[in-house]
N, CA, C and O atoms as a printed pandas DataFrame, in Angstrom:
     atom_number atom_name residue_name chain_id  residue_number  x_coord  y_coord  z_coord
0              1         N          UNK        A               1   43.316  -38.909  -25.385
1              2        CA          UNK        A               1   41.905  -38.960  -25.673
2              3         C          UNK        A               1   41.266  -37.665  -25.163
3              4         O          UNK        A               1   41.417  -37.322  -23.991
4              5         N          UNK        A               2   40.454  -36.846  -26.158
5              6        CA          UNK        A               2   39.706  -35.669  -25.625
6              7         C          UNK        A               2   38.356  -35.894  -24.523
7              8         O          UNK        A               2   37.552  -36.812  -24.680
8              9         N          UNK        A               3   38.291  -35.164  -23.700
9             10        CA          UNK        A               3   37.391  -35.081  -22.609
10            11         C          UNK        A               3   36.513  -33.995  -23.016
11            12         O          UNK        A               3   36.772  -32.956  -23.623
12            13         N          UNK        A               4   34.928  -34.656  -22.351
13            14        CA          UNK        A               4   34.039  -34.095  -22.738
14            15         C          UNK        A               4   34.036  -32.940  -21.686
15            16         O          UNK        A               4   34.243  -33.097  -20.483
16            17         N          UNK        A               5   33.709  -31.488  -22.456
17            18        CA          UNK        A               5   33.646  -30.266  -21.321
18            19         C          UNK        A               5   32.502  -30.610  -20.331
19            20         O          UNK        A               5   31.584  -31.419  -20.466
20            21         N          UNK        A               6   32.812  -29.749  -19.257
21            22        CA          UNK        A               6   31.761  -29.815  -17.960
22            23         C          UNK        A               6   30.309  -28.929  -18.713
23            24         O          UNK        A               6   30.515  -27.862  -19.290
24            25         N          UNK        A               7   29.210  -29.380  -18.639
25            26        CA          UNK        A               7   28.508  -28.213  -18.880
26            27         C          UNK        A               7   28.335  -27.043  -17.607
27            28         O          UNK        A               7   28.029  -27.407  -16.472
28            29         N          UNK        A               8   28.484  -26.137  -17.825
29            30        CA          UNK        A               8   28.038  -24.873  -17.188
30            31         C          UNK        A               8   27.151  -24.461  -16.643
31            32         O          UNK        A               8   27.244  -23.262  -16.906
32            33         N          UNK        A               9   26.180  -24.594  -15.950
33            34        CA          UNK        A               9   24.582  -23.458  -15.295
34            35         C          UNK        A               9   24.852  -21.921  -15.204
35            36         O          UNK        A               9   25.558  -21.328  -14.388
36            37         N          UNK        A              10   24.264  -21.522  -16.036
37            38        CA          UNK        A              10   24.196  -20.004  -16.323
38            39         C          UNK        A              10   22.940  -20.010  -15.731
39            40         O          UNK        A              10   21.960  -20.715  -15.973
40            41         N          UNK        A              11   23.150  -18.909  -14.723
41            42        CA          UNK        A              11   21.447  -18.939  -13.729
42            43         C          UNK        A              11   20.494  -18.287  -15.124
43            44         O          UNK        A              11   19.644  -19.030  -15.612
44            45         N          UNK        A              12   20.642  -17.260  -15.552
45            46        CA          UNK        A              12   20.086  -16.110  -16.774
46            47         C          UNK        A              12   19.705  -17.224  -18.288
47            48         O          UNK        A              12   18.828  -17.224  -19.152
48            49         N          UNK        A              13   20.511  -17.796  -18.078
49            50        CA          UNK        A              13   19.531  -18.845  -19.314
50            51         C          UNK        A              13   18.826  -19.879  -19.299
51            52         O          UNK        A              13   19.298  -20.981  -19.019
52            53         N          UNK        A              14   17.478  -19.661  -19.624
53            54        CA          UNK        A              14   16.148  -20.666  -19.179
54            55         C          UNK        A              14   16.219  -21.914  -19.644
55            56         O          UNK        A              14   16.350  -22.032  -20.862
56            57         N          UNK        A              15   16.164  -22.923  -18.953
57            58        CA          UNK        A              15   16.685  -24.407  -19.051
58            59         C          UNK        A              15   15.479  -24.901  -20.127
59            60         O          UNK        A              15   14.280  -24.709  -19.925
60            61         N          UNK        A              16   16.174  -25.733  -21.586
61            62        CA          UNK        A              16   15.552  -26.199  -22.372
62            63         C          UNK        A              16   14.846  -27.527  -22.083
63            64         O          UNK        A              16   15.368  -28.362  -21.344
64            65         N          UNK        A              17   13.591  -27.729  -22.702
65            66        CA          UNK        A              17   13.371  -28.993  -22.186
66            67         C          UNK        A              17   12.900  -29.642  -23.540
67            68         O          UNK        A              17   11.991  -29.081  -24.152
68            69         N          UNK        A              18   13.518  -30.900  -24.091
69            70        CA          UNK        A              18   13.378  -31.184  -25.494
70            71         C          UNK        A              18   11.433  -31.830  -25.523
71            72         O          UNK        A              18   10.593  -32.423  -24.845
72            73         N          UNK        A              19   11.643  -31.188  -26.780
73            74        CA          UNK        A              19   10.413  -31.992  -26.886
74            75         C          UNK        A              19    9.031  -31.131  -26.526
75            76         O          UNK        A              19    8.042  -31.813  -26.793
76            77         N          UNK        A              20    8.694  -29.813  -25.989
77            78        CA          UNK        A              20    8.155  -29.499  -24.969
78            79         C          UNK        A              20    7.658  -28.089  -26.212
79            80         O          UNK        A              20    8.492  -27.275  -26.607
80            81         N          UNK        A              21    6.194  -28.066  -26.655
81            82        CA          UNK        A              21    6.144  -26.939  -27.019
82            83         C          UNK        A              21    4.764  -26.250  -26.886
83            84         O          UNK        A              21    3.750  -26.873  -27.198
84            85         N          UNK        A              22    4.717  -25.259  -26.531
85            86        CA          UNK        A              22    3.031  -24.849  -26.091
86            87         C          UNK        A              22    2.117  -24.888  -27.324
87            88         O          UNK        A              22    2.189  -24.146  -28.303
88            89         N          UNK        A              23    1.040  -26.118  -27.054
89            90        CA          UNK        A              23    0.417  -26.201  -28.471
90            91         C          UNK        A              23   -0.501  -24.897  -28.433
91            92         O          UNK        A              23   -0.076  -24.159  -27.544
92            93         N          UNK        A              24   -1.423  -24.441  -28.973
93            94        CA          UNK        A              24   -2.545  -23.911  -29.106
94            95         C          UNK        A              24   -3.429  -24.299  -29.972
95            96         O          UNK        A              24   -3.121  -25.236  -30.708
96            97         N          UNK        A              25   -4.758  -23.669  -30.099
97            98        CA          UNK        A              25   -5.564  -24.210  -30.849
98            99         C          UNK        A              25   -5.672  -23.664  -32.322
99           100         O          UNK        A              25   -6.283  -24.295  -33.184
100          101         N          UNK        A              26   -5.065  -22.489  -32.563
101          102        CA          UNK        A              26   -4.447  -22.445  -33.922
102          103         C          UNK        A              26   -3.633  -23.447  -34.553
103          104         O          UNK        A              26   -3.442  -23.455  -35.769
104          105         N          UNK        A              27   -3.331  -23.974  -34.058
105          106        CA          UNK        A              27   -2.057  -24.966  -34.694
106          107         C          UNK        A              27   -3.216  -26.460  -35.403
107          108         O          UNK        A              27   -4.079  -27.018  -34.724
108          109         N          UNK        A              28   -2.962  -26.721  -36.527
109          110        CA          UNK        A              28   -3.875  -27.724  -36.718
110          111         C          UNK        A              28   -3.566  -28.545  -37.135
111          112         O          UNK        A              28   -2.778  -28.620  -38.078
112          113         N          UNK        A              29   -4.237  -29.677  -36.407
113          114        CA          UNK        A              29   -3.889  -31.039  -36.195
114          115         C          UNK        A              29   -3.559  -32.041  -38.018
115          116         O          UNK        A              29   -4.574  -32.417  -38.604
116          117         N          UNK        A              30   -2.620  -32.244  -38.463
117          118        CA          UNK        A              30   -2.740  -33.087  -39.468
118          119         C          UNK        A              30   -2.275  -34.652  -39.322
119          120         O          UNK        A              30   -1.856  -35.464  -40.147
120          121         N          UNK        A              31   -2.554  -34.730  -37.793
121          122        CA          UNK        A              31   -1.585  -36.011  -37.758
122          123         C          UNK        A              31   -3.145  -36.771  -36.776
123          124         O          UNK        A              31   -3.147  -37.869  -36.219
124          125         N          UNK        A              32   -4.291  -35.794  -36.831
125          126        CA          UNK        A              32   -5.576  -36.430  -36.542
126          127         C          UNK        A              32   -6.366  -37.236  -37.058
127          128         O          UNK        A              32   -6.152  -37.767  -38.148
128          129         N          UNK        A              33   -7.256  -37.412  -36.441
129          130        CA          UNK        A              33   -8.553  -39.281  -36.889
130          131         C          UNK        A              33   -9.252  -38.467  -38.213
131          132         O          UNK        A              33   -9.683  -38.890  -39.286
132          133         N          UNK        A              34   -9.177  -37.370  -37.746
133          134        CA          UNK        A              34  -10.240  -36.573  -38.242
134          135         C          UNK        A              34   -9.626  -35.834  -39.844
135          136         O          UNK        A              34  -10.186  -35.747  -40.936
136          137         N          UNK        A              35   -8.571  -35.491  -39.488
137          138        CA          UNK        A              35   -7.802  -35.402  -40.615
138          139         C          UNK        A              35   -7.278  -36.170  -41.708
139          140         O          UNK        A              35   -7.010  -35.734  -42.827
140          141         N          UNK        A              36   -7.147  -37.404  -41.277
141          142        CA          UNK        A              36   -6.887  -38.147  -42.145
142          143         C          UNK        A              36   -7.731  -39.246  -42.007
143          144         O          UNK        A              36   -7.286  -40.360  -41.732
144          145         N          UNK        A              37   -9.474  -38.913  -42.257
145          146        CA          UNK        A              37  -10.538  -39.362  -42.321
146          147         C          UNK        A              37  -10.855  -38.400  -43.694
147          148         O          UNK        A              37  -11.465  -38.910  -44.633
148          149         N          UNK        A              38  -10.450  -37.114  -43.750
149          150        CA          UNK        A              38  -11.042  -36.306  -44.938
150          151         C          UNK        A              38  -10.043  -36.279  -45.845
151          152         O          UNK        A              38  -10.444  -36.103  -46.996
152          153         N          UNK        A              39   -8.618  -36.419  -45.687
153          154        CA          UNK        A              39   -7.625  -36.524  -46.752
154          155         C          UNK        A              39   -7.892  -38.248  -47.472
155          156         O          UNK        A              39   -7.568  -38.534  -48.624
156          157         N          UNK        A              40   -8.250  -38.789  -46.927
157          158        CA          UNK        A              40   -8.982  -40.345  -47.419
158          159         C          UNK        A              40  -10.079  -39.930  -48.119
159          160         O          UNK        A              40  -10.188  -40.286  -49.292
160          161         N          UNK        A              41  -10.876  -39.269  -47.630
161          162        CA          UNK        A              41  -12.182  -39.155  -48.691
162          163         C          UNK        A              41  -11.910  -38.287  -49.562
163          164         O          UNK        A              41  -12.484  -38.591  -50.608
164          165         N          UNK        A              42  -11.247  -37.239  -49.672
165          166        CA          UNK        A              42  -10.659  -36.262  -50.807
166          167         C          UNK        A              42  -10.136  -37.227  -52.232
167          168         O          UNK        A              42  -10.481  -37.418  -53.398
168          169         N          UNK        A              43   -8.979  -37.703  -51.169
169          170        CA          UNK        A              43   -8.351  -38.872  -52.506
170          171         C          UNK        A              43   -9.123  -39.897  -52.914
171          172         O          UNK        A              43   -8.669  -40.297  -53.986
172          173         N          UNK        A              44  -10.047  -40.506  -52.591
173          174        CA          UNK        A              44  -10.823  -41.330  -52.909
174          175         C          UNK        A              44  -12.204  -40.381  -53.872
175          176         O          UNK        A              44  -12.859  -40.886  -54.783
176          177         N          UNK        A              45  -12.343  -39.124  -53.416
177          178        CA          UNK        A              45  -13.158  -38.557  -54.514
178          179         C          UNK        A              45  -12.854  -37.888  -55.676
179          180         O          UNK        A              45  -13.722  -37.834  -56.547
180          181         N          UNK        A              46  -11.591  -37.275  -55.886
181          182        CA          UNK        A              46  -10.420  -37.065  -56.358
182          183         C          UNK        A              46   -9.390  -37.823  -56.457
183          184         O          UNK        A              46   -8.442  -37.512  -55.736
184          185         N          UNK        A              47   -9.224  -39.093  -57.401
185          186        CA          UNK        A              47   -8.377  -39.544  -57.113
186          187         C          UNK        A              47   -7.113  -38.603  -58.552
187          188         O          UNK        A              47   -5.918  -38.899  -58.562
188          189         N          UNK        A              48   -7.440  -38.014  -59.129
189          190        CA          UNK        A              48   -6.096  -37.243  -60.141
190          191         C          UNK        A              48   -5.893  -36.425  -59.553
191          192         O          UNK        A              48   -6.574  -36.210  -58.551
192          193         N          UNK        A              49   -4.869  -35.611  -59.919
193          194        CA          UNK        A              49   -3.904  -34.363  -59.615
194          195         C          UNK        A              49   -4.761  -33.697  -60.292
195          196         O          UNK        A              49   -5.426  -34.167  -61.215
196          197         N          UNK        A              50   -4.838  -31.906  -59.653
197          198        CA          UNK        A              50   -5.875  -31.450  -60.597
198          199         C          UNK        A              50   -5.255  -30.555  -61.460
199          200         O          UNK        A              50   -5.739  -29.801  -62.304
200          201         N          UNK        A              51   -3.683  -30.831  -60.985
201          202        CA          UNK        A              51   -2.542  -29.573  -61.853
202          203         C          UNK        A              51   -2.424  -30.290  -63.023
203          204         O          UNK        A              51   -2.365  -29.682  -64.091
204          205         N          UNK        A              52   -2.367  -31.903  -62.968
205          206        CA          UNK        A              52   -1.952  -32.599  -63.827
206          207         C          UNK        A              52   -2.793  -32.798  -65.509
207          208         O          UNK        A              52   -2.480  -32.954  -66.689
208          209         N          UNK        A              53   -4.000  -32.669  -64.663
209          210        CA          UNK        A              53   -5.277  -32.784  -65.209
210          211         C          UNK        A              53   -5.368  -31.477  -65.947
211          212         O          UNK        A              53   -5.490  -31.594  -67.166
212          213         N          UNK        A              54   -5.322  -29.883  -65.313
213          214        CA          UNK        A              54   -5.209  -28.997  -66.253
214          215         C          UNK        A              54   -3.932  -28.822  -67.472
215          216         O          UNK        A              54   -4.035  -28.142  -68.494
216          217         N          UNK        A              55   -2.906  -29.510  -67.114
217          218        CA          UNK        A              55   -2.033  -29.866  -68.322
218          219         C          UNK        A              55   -2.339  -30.932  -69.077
219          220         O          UNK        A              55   -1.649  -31.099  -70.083
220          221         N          UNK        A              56   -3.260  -31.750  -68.832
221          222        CA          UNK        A              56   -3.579  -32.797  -70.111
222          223         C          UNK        A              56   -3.263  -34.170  -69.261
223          224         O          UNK        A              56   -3.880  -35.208  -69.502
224          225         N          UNK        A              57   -2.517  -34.107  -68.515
225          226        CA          UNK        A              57   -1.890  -35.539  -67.792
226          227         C          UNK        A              57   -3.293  -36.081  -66.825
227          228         O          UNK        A              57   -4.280  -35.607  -66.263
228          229         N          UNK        A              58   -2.626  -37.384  -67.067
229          230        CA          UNK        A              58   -3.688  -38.165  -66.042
230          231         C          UNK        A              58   -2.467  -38.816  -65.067
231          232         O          UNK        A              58   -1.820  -39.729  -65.580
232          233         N          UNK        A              59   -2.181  -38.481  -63.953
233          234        CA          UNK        A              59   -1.226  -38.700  -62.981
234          235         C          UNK        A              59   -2.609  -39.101  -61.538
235          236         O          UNK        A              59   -3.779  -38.721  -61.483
236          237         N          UNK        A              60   -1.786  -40.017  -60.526
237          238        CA          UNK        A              60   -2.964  -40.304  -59.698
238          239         C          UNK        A              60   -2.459  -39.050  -58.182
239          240         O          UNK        A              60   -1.267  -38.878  -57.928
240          241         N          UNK        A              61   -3.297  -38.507  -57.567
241          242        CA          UNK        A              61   -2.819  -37.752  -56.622
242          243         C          UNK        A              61   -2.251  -38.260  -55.742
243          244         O          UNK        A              61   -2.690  -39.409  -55.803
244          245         N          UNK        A              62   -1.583  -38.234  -54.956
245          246        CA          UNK        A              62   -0.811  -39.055  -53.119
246          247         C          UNK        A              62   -1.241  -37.869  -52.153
247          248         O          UNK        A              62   -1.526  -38.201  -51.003
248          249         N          UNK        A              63   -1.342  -36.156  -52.580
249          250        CA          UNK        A              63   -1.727  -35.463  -51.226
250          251         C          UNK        A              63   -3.279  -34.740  -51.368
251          252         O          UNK        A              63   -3.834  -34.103  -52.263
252          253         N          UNK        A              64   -3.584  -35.091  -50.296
253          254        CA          UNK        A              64   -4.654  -33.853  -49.993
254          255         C          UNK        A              64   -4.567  -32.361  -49.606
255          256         O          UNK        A              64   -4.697  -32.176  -48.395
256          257         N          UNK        A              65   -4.390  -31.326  -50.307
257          258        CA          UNK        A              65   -4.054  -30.145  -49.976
258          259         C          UNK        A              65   -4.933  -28.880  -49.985
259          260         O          UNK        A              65   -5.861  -28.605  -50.747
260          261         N          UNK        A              66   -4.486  -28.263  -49.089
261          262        CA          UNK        A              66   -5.494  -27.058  -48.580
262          263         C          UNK        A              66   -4.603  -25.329  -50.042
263          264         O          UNK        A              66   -3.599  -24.639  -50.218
264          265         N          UNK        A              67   -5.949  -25.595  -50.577
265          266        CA          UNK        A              67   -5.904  -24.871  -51.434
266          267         C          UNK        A              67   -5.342  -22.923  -51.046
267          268         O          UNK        A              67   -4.745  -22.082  -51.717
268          269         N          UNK        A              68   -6.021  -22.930  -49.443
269          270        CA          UNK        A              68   -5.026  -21.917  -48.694
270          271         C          UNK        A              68   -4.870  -22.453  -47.698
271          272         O          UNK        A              68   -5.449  -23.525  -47.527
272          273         N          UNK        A              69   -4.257  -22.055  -46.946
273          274        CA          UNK        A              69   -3.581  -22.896  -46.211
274          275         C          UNK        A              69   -4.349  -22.530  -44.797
275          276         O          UNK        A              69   -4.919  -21.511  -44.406
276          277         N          UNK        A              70   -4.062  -24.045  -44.105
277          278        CA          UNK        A              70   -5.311  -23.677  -43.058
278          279         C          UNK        A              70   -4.961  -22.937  -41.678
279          280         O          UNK        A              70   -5.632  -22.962  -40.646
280          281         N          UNK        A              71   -4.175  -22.508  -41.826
281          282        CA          UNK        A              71   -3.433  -21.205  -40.472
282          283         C          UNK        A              71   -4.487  -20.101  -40.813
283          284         O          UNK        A              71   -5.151  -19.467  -39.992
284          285         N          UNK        A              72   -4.520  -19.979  -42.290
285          286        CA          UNK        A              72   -5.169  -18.894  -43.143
286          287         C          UNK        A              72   -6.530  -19.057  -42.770
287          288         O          UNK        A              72   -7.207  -18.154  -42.280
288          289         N          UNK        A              73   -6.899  -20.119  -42.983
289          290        CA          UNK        A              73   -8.302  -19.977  -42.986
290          291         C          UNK        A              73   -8.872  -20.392  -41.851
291          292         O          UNK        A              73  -10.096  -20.487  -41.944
292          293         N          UNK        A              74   -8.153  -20.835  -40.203
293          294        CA          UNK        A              74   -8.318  -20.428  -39.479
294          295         C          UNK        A              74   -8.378  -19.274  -38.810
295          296         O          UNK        A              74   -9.169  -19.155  -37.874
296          297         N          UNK        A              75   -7.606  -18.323  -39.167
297          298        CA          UNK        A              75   -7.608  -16.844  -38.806
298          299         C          UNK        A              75   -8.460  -16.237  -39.403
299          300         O          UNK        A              75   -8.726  -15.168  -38.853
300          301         N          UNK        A              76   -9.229  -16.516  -40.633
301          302        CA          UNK        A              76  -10.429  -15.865  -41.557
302          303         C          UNK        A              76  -11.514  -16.678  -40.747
303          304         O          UNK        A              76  -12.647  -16.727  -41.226
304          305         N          UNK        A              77  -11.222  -17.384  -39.433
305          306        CA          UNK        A              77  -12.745  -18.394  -39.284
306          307         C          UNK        A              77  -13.687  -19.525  -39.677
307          308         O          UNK        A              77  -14.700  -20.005  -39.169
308          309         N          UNK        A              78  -12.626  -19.888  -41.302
309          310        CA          UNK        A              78  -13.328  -20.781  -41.807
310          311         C          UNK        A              78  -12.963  -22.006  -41.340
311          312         O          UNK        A              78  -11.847  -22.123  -40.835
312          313         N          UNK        A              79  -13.784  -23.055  -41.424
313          314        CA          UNK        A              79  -13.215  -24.828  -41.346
314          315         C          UNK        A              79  -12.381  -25.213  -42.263
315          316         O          UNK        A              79  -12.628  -25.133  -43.467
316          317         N          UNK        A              80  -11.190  -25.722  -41.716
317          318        CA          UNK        A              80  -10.183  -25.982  -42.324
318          319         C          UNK        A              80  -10.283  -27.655  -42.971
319          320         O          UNK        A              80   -9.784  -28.165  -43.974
320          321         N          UNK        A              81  -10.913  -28.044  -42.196
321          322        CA          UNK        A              81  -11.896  -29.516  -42.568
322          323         C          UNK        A              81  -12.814  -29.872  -43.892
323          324         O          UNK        A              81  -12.943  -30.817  -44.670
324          325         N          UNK        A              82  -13.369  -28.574  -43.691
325          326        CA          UNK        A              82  -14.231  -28.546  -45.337
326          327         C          UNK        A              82  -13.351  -28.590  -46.218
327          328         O          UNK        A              82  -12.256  -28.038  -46.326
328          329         N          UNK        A              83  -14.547  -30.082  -47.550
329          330        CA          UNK        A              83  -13.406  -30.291  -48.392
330          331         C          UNK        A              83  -13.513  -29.211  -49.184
331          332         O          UNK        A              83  -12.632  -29.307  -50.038
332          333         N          UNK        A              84  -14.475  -27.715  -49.416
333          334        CA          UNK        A              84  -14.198  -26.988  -50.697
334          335         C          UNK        A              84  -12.960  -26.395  -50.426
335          336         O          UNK        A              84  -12.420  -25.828  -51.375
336          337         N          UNK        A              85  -12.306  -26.397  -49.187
337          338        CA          UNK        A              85  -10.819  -25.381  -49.513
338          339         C          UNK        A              85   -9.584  -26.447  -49.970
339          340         O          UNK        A              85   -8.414  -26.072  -49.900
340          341         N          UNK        A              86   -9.979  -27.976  -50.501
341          342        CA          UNK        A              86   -8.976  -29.056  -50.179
342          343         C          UNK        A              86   -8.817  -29.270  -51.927
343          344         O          UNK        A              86   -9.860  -28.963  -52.505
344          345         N          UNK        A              87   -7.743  -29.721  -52.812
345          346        CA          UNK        A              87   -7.731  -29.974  -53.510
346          347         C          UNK        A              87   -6.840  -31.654  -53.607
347          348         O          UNK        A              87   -6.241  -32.048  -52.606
348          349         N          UNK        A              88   -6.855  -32.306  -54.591
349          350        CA          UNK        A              88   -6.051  -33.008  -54.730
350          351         C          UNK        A              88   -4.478  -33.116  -56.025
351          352         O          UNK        A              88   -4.430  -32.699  -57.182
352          353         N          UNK        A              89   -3.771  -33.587  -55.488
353          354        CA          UNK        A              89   -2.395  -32.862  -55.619
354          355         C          UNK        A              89   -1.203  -34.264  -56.109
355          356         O          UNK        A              89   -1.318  -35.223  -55.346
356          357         N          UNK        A              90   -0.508  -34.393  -56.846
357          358        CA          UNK        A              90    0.324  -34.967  -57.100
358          359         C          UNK        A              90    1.900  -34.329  -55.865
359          360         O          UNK        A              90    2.010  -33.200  -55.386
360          361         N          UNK        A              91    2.772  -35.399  -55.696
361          362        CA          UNK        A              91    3.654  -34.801  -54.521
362          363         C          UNK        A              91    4.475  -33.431  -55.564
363          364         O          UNK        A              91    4.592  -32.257  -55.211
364          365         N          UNK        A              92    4.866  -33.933  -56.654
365          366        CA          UNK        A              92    5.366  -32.912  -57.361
366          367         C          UNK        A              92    4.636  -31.466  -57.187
367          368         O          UNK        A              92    5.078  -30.443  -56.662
368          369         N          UNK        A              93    3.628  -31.665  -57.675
369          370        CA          UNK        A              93    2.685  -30.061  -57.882
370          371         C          UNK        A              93    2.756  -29.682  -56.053
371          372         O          UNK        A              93    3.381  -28.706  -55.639
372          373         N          UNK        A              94    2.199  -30.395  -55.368
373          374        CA          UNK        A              94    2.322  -29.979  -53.947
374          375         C          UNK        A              94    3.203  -29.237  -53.337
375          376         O          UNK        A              94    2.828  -28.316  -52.611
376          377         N          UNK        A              95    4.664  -29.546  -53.550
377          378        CA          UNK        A              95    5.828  -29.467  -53.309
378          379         C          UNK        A              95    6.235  -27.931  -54.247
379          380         O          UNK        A              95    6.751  -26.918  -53.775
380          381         N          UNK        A              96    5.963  -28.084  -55.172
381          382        CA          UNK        A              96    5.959  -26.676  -55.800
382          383         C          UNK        A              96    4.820  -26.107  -55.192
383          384         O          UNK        A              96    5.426  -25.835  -54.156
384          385         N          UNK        A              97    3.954  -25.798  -55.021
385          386        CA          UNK        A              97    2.735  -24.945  -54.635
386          387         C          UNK        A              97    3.459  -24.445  -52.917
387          388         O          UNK        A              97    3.840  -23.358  -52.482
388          389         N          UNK        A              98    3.402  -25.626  -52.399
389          390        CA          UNK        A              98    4.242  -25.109  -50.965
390          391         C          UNK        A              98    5.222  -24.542  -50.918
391          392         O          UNK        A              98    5.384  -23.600  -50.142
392          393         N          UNK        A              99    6.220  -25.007  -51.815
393          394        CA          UNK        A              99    7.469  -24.456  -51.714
394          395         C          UNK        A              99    6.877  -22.172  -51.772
395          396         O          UNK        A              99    7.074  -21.193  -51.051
396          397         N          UNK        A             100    6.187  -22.451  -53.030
397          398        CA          UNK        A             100    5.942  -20.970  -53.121
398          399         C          UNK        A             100    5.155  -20.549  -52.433
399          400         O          UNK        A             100    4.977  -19.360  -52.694
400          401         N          UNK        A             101    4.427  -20.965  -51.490
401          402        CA          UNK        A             101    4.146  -20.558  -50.417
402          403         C          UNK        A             101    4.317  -20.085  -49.341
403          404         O          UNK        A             101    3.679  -19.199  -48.773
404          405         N          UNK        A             102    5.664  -20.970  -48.839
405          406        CA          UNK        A             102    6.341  -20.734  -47.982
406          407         C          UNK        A             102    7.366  -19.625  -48.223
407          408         O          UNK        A             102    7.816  -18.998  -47.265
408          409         N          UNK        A             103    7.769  -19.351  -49.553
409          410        CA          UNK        A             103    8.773  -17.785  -49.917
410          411         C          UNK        A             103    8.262  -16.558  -49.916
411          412         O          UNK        A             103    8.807  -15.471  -49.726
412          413         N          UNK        A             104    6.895  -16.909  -50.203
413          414        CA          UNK        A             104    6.290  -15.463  -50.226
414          415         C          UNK        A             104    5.287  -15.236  -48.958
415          416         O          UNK        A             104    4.510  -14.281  -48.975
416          417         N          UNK        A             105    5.333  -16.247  -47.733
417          418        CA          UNK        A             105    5.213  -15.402  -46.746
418          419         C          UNK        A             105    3.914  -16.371  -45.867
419          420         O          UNK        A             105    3.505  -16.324  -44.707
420          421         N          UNK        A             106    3.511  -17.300  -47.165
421          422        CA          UNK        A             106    2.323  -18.110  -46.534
422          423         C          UNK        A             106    1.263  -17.629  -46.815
423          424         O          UNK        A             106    0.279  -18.173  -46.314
424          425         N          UNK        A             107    1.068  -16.541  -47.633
425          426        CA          UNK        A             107   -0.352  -15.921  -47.614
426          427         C          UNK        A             107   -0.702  -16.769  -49.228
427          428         O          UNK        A             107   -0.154  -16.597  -50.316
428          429         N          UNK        A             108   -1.607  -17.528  -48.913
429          430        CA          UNK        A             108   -2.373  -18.290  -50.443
430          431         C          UNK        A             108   -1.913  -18.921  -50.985
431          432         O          UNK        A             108   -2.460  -19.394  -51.981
């Protein structure tokens, strides 16, 4: 039967601690009262996709999405809360819109 190795203490490497990450106030909250107080009223005022809707489809939305993204428009100063930067989004269109978001760098 194999035995588990000893772990090691390397004085030079800084001991991990799971779980543990320095928030700041850039970082924004989507898992808030407040956040998902306005992704409720988005979808409830919007309830279609609006990608869907410019192709002719009537599909019902599931996300509330920040038309730029709100890292962005925290660093420009704006409220990331206000619904004019929020659109509503089918998971499909979302998922594409992010996806290309995230390849080209996050900017828009």
């Amino acid at each position: 039967m194999a035995n588990k190795p000893r772990k090691v203490k390397r004085s030079w490497v800084k001991e991990r601690v799971a779980f543990e990450r320095e928030r700041t106030d850039k970082d924004f909250n989507y898992n808030g009262r407040k956040w998902r107080n306005i992704r409720k009223l988005q979808l409830e005022s919007f309830p279609l996709c609006c990608d869907c809707e410019a192709d002719g489809l009537v599909v019902a939305a599931t996300v509330a999405d920040h038309d730029t993204q709100a890292k962005v428009l925290m660093a420009r100063g704006d409220d990331p809360y206000d619904m004019k930067w929020l659109k509503s989004r089918c998971k499909k269109h979302h998922d594409s819109k992010s996806g290309k978001e995230r390849h080209r760098g996050g900017m828009g």
